[in-house]
C-alpha positions as CSV (number, residue, x, y, z in Angstrom):
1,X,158.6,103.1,79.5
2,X,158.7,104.5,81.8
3,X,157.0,107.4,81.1
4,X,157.0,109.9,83.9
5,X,156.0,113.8,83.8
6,X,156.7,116.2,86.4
7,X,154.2,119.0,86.3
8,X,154.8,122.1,88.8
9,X,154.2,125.5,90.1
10,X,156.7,127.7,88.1
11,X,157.5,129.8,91.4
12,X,159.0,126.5,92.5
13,X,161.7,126.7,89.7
14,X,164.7,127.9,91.9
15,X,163.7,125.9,95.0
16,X,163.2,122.7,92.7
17,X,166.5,120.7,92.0
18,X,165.2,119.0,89.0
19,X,168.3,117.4,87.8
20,X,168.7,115.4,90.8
21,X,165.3,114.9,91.3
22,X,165.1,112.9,87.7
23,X,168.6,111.0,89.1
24,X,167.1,109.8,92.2
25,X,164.0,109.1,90.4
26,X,165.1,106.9,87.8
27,X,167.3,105.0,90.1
28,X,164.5,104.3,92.5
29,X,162.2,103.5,89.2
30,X,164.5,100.8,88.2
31,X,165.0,99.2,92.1
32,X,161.6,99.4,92.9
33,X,159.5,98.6,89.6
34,X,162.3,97.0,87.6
35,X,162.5,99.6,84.7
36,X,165.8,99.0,83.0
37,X,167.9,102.3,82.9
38,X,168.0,103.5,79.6
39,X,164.2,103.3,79.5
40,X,163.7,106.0,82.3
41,X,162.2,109.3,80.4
42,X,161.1,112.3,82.8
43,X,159.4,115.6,81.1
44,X,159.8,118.3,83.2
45,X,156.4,121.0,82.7
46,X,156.1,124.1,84.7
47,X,152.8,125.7,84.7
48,X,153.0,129.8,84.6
49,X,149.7,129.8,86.8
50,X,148.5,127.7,89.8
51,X,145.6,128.8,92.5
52,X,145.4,126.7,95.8
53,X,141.7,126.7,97.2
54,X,140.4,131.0,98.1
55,X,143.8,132.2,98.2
56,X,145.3,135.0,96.1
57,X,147.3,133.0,93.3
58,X,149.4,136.3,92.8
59,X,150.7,136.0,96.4
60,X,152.8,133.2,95.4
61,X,152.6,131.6,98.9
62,X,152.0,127.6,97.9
63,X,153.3,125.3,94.9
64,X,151.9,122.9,93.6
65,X,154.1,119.3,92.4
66,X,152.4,116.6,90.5
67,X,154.4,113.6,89.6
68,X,152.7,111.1,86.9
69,X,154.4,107.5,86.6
70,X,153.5,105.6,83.5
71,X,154.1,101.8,83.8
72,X,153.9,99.1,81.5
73,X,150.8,96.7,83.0
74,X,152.0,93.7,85.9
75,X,153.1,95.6,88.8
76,X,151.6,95.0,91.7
77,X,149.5,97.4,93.8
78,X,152.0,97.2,96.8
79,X,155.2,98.3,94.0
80,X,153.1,101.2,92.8
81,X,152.1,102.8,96.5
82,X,156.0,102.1,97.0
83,X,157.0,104.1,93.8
84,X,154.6,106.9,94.8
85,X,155.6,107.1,98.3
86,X,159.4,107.1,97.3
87,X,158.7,109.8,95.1
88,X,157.3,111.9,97.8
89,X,160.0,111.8,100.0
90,X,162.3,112.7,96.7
91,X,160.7,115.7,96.2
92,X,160.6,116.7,100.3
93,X,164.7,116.5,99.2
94,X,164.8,118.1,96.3
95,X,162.6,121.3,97.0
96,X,164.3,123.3,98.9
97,X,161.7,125.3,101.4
98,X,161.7,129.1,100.2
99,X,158.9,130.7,101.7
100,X,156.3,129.0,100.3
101,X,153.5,126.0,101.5
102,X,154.4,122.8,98.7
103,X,151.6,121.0,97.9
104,X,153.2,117.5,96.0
105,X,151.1,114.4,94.9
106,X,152.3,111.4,92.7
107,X,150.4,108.4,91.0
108,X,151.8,105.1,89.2
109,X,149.4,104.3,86.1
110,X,149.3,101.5,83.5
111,X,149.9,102.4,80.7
112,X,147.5,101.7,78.2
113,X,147.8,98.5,75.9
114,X,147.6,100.4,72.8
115,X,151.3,102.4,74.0
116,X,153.6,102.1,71.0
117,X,157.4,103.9,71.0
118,X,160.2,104.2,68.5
119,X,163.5,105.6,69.5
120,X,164.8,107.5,66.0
């Protein structure tokens, strides 16, 4: 915990900064929701094929960012729309504009009660 995946457009790869994304992700996790450090896990997943609304998906002119944030349950309401807005303003600096319209959304989520992990 936390578990957080990064799904995204894979047209955004060389505009995406993904390592310092994850950096300034983790560090604002653990100021802002109390996550300890070594507990921060981000999977990045790029999708090969993304369509936004009528437009031609093979014209390549949006990307699309989804950030998921799973929490442990007892955060408050106000901690999550913090998390969520923070991690929109990490990706406006970590995706570099290249020509095409981003399209980024985030949500904080408990995570369920039955969530179980083992570190091997």
């Amino acid at each position: 915990m936390p578990q957080i995946t990064v799904d995204y457009s894979v047209t955004m790869a060389p505009a995406f900064d993904r390592a310092g994304f994850a950096r300034a992700l983790h560090t604002a996790t653990v100021d802002i929701a109390a996550a300890k450090p070594e507990a921060c896990k981000t999977q990045f997943r790029s999708s090969e094929f993304t369509a936004f609304g009528y437009e031609d998906p093979e014209a390549l002119e949006h990307a699309i960012v989804h950030v998921t944030i799973g929490l442990l349950a007892g955060r408050s309401d106000e901690t999550k729309a913090k998390l969520t807005e923070t991690v929109l303003e990490l990706l406006r600096e970590h995706v570099a504009q290249d020509g095409f319209a981003l399209h980024a959304s985030a949500e904080v989520r408990d995570l369920d009660p039955s969530y179980r992990k083992f570190n091997a």
